[in-house]
Structure formats: C-alpha cells, structure tokens
N, C-alpha and C positions, 0 to 999 in steps of 0.2 A: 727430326726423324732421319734416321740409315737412310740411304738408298737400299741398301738388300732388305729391310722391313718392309717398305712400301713395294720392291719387285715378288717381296714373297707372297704381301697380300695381292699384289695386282694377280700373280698367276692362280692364288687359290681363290681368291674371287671372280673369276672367268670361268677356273673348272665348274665353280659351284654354280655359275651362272646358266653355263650349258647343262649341265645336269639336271637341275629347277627348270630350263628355257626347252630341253627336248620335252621334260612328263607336259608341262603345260602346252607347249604345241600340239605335242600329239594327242592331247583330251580334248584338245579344242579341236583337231581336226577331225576328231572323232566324231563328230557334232554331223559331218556329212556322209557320215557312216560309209566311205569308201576309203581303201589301202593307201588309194592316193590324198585324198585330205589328209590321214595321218602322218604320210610321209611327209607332204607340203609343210605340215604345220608343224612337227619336228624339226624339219633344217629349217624353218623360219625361226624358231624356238630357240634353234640352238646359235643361230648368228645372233638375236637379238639379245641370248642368254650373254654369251661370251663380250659382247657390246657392255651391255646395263651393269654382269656381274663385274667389271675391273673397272668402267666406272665409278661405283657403286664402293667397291673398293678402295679407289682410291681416295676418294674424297672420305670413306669412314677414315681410312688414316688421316687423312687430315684435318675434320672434325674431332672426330672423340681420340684420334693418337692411343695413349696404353694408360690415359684414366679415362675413359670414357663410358666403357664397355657397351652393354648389347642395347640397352635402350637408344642411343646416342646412334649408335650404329643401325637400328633400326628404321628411325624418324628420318636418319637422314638417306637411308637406301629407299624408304618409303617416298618421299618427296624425289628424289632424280629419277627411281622407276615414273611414278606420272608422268613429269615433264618430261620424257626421254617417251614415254609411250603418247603423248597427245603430239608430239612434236612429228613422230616416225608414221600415226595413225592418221596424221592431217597429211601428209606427203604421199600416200598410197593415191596414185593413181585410178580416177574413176573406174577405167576399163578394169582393170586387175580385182575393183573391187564387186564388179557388176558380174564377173565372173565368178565369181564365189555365192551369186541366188541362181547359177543355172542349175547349183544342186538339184532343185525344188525341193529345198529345207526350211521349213517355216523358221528355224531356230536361225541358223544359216542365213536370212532372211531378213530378218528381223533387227541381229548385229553388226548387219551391213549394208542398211536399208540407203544412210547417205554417210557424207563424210562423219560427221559428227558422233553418229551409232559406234563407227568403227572405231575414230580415236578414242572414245570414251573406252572401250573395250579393250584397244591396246594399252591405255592409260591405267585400268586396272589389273590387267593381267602382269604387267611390268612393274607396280609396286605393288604388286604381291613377290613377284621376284626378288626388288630391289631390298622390300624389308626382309625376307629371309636371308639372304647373302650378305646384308649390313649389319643383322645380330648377327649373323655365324662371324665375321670380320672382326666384329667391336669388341663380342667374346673372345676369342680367340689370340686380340691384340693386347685386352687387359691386362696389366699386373698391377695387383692390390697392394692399396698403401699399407706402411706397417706402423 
C-alpha cells in the first residue's frame, strides 16, 4: 500500500470517527439529561471518535487493503472498537466514574455501577463506532476485480 492511501484513509477515518464519536457521546450524555452530560460526552465522543476512527483505519488498510471491501473492514473496526473500548473503560478512574451516579440517574447508575459496567459500555459503544468507520473504509478502499 501508498503511503498517501493509508494518510488518506487515516484522515477520513478520524473525521468519520468524530463525527459517529460526538452523535454517540452526546446520546449517551443525554442519558443525565443535563447540557453538561451532552457537552462531557460529546468532547469524550469525539477524542475517543478520532482515536478508534484512524485506528480502525488504519488497520482496515491493512487487513482488507482494496480487495477486501466493507465486510473485512467491518469485523475488523468491530473487533479494535471493543478492545480499544474495554482497554480505555478499565483505565477510567473510580472517582471520575463515581461522579457520573451523582446525577441520581438510575440509567446513569446502573452503567457505571463498577469498573466492569463501564468497560462493557465503552467496549460496545466503540464497536459500534469501529464497525461503522471500518465498512465506510473497506468500502471506500475497494476496487473490484475485473
């Protein structure tokens, strides 16, 4: 592979990442039905977007390359989103996360009761990201045999 293939996917896979990484912060922070959870969980959204989506990126180039296309790039933004999100959701600091039931949000609450709640939460939130940005990648990288 180019280097300018791979710099092109890295950059359109970050844009896509933050773009997917702010809606899904900001729903989740919507969860504590205050401006400020949206705002929190948007810039968390969107650093963790821009993280996962060039990532997520990169390695589709380097898994599925331009026969792969969107399945390949899927499975494989699917699988780095988890492990990128149990990895980030186990490292959250108890207090930051004990901060997040002062809401009094049972919802709120409940996905952040202990460590494990949360990674799991970050873990699916993140390949949900990684598979969208891995098909938009794989697609996007494809050129069909003739």
């Amino acid at each position: 592979m180019s280097n300018s293939f791979l710099q092109k996917s890295l950059i359109f896979g970050g844009w896509l990442g933050a773009l997917i990484g702010i809606l899904l912060g900001a729903a989740v922070g919507a969860i504590a039905a205050t401006w400020s959870g949206i705002r929190i969980g948007a810039v968390t959204g969107l650093i963790l977007g821009i993280l996962t989506g060039s990532l997520t990126a990169a390695l589709t180039v380097r898994t599925a390359g331009t026969t792969g296309g969107v399945s390949i790039g899927a499975y494989t933004g699917m699988a780095l989103g988890a492990v990128v999100g149990i990895v980030f959701g186990a490292l959250i600091p108890e207090s930051v996360r004990m901060s997040a039931n002062t809401q009094q949000s049972p919802m709120l609450d409940a996905l952040t009761a202990t460590g494990f709640e949360t990674a799991v939460l970050f873990s699916f939130l993140l390949s949900v990201l990684g598979t969208a940005v891995g098909a938009w990648v794989g697609g996007r990288n494809f050129i069909p045999r003739r």
